[in-house]
MIDOSE-1310 file (N, C-alpha, C; in nm, 2 decimals, decimal comma, always signed):
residues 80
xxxx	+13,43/+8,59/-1,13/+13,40/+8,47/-1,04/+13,26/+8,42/-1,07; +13,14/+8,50/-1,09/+13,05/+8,48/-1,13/+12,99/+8,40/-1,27; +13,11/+8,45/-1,34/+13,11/+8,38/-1,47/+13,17/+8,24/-1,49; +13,22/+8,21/-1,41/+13,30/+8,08/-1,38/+13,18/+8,01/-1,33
xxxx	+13,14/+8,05/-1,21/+13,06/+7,96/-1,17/+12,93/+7,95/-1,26; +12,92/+8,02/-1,29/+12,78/+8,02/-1,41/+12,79/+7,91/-1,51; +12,92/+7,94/-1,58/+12,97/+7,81/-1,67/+12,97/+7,68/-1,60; +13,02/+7,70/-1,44/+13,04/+7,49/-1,41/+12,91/+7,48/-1,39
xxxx	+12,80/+7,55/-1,33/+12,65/+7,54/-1,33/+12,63/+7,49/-1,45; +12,60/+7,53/-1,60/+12,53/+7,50/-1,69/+12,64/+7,38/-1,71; +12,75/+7,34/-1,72/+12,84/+7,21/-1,73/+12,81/+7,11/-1,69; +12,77/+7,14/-1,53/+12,69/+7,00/-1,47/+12,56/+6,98/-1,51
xxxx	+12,49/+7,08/-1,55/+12,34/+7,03/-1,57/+12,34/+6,99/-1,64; +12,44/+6,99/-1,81/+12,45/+6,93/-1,88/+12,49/+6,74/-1,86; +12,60/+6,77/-1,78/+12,65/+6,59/-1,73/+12,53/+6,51/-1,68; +12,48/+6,62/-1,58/+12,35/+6,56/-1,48/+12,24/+6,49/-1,58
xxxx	+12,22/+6,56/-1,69/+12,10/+6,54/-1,79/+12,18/+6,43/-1,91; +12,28/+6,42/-1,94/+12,36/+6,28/-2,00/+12,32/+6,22/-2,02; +12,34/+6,09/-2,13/+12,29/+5,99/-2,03/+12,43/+5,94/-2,05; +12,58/+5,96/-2,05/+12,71/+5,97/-2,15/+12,73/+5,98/-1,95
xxxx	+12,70/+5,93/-1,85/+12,79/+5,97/-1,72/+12,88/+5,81/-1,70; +12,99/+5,88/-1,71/+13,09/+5,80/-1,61/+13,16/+5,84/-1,56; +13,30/+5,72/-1,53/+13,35/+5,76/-1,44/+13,43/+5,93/-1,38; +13,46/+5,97/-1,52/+13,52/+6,10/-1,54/+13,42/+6,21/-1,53
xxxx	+13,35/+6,16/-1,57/+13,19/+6,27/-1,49/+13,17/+6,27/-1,37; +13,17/+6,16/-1,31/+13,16/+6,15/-1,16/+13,25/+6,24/-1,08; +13,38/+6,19/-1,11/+13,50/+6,28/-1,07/+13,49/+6,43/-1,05; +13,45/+6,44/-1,22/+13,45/+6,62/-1,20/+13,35/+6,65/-1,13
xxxx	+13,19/+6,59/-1,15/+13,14/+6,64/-1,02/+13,17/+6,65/-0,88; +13,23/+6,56/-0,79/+13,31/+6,53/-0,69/+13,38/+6,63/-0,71; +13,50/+6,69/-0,77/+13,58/+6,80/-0,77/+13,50/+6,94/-0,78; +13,40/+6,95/-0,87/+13,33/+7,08/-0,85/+13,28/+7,14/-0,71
xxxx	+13,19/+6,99/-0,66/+13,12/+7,01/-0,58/+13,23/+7,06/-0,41; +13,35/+7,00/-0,46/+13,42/+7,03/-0,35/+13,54/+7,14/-0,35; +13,54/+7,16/-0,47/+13,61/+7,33/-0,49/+13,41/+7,41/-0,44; +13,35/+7,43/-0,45/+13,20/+7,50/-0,41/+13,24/+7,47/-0,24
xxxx	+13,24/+7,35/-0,22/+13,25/+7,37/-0,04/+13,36/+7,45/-0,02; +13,52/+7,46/-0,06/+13,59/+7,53/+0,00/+13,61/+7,66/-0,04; +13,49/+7,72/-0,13/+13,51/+7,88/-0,14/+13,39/+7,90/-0,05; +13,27/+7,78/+0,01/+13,16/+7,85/+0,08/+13,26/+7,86/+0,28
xxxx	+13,40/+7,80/+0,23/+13,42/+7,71/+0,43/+13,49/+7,86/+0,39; +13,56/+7,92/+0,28/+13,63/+8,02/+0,31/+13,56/+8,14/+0,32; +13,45/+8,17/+0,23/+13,36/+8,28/+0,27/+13,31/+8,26/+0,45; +13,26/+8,13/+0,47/+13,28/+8,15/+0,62/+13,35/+8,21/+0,70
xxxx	+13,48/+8,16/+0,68/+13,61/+8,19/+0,78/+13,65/+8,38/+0,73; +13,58/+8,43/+0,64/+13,59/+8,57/+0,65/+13,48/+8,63/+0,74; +13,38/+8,57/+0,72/+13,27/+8,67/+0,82/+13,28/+8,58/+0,96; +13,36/+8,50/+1,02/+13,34/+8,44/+1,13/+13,38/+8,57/+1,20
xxxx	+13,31/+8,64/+1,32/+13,40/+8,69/+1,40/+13,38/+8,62/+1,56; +13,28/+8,54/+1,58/+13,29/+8,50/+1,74/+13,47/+8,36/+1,77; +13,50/+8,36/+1,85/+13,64/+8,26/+1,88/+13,60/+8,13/+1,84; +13,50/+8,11/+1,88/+13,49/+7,96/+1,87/+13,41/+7,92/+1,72
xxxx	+13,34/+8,03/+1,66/+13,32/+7,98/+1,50/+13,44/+8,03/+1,42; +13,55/+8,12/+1,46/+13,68/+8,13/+1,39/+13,78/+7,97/+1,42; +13,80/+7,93/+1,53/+13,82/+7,82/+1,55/+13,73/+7,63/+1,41; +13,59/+7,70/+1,42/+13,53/+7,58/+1,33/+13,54/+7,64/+1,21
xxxx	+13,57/+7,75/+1,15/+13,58/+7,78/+1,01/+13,70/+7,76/+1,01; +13,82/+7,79/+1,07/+13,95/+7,73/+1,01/+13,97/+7,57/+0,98; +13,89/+7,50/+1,08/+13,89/+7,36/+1,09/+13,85/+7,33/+0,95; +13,71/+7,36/+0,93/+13,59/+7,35/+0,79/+13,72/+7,35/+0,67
xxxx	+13,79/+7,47/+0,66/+13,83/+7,58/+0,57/+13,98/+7,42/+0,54; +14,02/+7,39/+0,62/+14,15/+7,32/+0,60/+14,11/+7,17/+0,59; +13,98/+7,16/+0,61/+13,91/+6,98/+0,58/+13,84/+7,02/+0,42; +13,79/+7,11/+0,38/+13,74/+7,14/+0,24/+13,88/+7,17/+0,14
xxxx	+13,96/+7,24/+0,18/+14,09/+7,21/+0,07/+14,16/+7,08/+0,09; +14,19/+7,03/+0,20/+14,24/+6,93/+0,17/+14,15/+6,81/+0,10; +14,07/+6,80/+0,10/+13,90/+6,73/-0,03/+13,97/+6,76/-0,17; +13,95/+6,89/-0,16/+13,98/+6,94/-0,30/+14,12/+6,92/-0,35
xxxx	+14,18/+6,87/-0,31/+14,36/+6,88/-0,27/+14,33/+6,71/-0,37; +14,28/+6,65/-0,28/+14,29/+6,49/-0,25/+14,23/+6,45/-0,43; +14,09/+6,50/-0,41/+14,01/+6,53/-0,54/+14,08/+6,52/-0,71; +14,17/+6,62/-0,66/+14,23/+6,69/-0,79/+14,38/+6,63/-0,85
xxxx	+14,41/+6,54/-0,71/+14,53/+6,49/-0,75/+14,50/+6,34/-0,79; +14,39/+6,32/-0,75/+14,34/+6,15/-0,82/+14,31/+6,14/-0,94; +14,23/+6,29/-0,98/+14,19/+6,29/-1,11/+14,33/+6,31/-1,20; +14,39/+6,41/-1,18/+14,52/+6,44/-1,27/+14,60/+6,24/-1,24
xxxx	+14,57/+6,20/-1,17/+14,63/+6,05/-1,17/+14,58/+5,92/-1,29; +14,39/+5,98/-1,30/+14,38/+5,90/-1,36/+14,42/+5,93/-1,52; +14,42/+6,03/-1,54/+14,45/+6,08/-1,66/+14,58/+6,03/-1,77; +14,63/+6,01/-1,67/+14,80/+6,01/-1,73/+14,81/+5,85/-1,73
């Protein structure tokens, strides 16, 4: 897992430093950045133990995949 993320780290700082950014760069950042929120809404929702932050990490945890959901189906849209 570490190595994954290490690779989209050096990926983006590559794009970020570009001067080659469009709209497909944009995208995947947008998609990175929101696959990153829904493994941090899910590491949440494992260490939540009080009710009412198990209650806001499920909320978090189901508004960050469906992002990523949304994200990933526009891109595979523009593609084709």
């Amino acid at each position: 897992m570490t190595d994954w993320l290490t690779n989209q780290t050096r990926s983006l700082t590559q794009v970020f430093r570009s001067k080659d950014r469009n709209e497909f760069n944009d995208d995947y950042l947008a998609l990175t950045e929101a696959h990153r929120e829904w493994l941090a809404a899910r590491d949440f929702f494992e260490q939540a133990t009080d009710p009412d932050l198990v209650d806001y990490a499920i909320l978090s945890l189901k508004a960050a995949e469906r992002r990523y959901v949304y994200l990933w189906k526009r891109m595979k849209e523009k593609e084709v």
